[in-house]
C-alpha positions as CSV (number, residue, x, y, z in Angstrom):
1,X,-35.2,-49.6,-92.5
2,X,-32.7,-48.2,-95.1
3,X,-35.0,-46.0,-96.2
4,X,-35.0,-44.6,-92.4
5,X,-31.6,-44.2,-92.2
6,X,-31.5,-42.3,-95.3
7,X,-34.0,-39.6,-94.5
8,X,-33.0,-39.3,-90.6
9,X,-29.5,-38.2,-92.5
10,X,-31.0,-35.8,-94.5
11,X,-33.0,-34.3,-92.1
12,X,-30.6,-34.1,-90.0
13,X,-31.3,-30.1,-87.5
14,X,-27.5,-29.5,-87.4
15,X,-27.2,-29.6,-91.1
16,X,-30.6,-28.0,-91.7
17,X,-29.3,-25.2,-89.4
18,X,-26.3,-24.4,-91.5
19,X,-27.8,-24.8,-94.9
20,X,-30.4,-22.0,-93.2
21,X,-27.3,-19.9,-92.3
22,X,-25.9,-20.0,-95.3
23,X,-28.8,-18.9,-97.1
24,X,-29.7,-16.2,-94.9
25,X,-25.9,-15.0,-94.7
26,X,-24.5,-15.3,-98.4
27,X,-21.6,-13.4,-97.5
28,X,-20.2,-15.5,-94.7
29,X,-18.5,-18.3,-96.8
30,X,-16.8,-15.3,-99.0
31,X,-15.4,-13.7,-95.7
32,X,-14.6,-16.9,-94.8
33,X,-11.7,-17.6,-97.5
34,X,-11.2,-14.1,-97.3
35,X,-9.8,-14.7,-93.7
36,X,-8.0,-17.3,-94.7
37,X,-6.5,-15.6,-97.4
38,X,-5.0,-13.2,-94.8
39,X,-3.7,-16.0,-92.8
40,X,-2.1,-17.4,-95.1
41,X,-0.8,-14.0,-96.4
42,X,0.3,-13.1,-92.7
43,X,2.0,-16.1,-92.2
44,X,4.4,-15.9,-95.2
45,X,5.3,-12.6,-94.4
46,X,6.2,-13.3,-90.8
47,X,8.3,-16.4,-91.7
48,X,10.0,-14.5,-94.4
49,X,10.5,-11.8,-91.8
50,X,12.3,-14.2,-89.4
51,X,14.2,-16.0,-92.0
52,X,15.5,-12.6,-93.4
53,X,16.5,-11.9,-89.9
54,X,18.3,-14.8,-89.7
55,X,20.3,-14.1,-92.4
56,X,21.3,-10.3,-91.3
57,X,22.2,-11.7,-88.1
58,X,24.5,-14.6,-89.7
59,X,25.9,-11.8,-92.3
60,X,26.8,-9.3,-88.7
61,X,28.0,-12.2,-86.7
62,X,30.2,-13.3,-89.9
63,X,32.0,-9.6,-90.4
64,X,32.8,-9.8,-86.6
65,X,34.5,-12.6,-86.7
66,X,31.7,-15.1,-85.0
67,X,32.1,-12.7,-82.1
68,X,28.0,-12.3,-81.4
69,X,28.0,-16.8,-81.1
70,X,30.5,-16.5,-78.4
71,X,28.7,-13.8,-76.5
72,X,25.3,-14.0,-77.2
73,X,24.9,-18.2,-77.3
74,X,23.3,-20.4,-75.1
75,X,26.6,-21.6,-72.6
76,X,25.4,-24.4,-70.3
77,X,25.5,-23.4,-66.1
78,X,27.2,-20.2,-67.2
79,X,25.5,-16.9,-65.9
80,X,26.9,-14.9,-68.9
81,X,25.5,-18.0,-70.9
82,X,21.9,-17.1,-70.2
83,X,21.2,-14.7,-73.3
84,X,21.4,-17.3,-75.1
85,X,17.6,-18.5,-73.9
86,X,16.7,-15.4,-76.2
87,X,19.2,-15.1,-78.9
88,X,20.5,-19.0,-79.9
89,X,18.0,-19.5,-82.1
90,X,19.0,-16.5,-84.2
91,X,22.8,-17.1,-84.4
92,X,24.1,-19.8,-86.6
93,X,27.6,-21.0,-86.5
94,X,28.4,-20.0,-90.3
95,X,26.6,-20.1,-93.3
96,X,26.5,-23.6,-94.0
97,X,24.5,-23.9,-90.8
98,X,22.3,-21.4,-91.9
99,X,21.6,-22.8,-95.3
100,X,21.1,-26.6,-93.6
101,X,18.3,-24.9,-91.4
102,X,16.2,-22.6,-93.9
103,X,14.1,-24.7,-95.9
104,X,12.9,-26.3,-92.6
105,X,12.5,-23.2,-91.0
106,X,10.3,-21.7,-93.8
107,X,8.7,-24.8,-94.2
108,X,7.3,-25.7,-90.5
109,X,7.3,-22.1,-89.6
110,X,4.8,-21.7,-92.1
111,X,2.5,-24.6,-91.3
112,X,3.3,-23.3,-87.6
113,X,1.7,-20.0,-88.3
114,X,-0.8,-21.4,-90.6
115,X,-3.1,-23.0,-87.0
116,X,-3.6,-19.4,-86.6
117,X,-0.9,-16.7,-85.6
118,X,-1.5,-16.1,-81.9
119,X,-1.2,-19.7,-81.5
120,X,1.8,-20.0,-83.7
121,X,3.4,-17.7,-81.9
122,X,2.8,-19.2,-78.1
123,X,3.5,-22.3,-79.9
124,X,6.6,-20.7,-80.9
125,X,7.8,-19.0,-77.6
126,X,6.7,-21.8,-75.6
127,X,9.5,-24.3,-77.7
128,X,12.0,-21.2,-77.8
129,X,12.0,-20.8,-73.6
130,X,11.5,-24.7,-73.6
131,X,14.4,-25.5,-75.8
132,X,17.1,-22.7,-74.4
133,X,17.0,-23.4,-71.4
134,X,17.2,-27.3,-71.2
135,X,19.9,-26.7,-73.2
136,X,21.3,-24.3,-71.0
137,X,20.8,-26.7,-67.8
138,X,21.8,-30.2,-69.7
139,X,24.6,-28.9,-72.3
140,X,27.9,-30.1,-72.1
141,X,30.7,-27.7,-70.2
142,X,32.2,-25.5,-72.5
143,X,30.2,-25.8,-75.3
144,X,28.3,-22.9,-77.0
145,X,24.9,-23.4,-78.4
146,X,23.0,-21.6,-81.2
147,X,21.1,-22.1,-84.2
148,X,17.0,-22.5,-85.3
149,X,17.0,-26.2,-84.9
150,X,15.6,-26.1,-81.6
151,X,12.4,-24.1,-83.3
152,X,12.5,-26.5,-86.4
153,X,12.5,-29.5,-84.0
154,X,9.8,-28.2,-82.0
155,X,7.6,-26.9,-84.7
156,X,7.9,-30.6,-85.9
157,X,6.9,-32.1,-82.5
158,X,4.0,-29.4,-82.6
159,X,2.6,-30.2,-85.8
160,X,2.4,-33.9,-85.4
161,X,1.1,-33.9,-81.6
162,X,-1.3,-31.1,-81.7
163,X,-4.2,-32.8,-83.4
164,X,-3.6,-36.1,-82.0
165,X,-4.5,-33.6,-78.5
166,X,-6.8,-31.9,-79.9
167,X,-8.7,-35.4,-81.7
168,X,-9.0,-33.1,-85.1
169,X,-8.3,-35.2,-88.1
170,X,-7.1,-32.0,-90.5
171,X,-5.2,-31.7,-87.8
172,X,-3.6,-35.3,-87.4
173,X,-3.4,-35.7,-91.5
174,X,-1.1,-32.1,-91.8
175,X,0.9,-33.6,-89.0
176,X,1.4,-37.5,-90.1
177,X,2.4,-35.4,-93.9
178,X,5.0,-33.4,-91.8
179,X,6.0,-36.8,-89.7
180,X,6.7,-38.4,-93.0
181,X,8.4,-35.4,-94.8
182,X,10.7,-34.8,-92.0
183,X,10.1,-37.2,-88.8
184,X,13.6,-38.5,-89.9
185,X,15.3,-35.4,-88.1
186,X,14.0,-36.5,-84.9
187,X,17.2,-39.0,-84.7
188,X,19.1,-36.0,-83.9
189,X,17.4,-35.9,-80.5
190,X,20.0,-38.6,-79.5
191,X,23.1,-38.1,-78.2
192,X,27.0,-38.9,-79.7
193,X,26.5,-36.1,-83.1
194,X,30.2,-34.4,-82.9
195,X,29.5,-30.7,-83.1
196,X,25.7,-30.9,-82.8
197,X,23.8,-29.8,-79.8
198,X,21.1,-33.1,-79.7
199,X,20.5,-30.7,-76.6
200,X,18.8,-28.5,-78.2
201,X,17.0,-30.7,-80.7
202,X,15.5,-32.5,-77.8
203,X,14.5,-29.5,-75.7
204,X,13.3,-28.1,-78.9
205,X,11.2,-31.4,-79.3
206,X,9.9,-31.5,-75.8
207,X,8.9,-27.4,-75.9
208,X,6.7,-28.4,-79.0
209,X,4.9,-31.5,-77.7
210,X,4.1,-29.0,-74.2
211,X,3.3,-26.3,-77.1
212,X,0.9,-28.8,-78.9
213,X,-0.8,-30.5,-75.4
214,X,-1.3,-26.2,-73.8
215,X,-2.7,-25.0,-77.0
216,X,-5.2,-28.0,-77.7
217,X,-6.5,-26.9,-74.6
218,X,-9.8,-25.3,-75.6
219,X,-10.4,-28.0,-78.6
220,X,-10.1,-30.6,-75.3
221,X,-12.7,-28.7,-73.3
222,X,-15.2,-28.4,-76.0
223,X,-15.0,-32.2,-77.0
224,X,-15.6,-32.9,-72.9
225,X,-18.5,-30.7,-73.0
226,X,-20.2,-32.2,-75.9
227,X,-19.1,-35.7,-74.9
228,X,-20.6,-35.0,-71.2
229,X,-23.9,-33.3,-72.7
230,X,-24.4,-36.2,-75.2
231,X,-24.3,-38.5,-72.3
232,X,-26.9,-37.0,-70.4
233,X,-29.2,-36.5,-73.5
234,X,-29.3,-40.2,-73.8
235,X,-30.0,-40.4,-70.2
């Protein structure tokens, strides 16, 4: 019987198939790490690209005295408050604030990017709208809002739910790494932080758990599919 087992594995059509594939398509496995050579290439540059921006915006809103976080923040149930749902996450309150946030930035940005750059960047808009604007409904009177944390924590959210959605262990062991590098943040969700917006860390949080559920989407569908077609074969 072992001997069975042991020969039904290694004839096995699937693998058959792709050991065929392989050998009639040499070239395939060299343009695959060549795509993901450009990924990976792409992504660095984008991140870089945002966290550069981030710092020219810090060093304008510094020489003007702070003036773009008071008019371009996120200012809860204020009308004049709503640009910032599209410009908090760039401003940063000085340059401490800035420095406190890059390394996370960089870091789940990347990773962010990294499950493929169209979904990186829905991923990324989805938590950006989320975040902003439950801030901007929940935030305390008075109060200005800014600052990438609300990507950071929803990039973090992201990255640990998304293959837990999506059932893809890669997927789940990037994200338990992440949970265990920085899953300690996530106490910031909580309120009673003097002078930080946990309103925006939570918002940020929820935006990347609906970010990781939406794009797991097609990864869902395919694993009902074969699950349903598996059940009818052994019908």
């Amino acid at each position: 019987m072992g001997g069975g087992s042991g020969m039904g594995a290694s004839f096995d059509p699937d693998r058959i198939a792709r050991l065929r594939g392989q050998l009639a398509n040499p070239g395939a496995t060299t343009r695959g790490s060549g795509a993901v050579k450009l990924l990976w290439q792409r992504a660095i540059v984008m991140i870089l690209g945002f966290t550069a921006l981030l710092y020219g915006v810090e060093a304008v809103d510094s020489a003007t005295g702070h003036e773009l976080d008071y008019t371009l923040g996120v200012e809860p149930r204020e009308t004049r408050g709503l640009d910032g749902i599209l410009f908090g996450p760039v401003l940063h309150a000085n340059w401490d604030h800035l420095i406190g946030n890059t390394v996370p930035v960089l870091v789940l940005g990347l990773l962010t990017l990294l499950t493929g750059i169209g979904r990186g960047l829905a991923a990324t808009a989805i938590v950006w709208i989320v975040g902003e604007t439950g801030t901007w409904l929940t935030g305390a009177e008075h109060s200005i809002h800014v600052g990438a944390s609300v990507l950071v924590f929803g990039w973090l959210t992201y990255l640990i739910s998304r293959g837990w959605f999506a059932r893809n262990v890669a997927q789940i062991a990037i994200g338990v790494v992440v949970g265990l590098l920085y899953g300690s943040i996530l106490w910031g969700v909580l309120p009673g932080q003097e002078g930080i917006s946990w309103q925006g860390h939570l918002f940020g949080a929820v935006g990347g758990l609906i970010a990781g559920w939406v794009l797991s989407g097609d990864e869902r569908r395919h694993r009902r599919g074969a699950n349903a077609g598996r059940f009818a074969s052994s019908g």
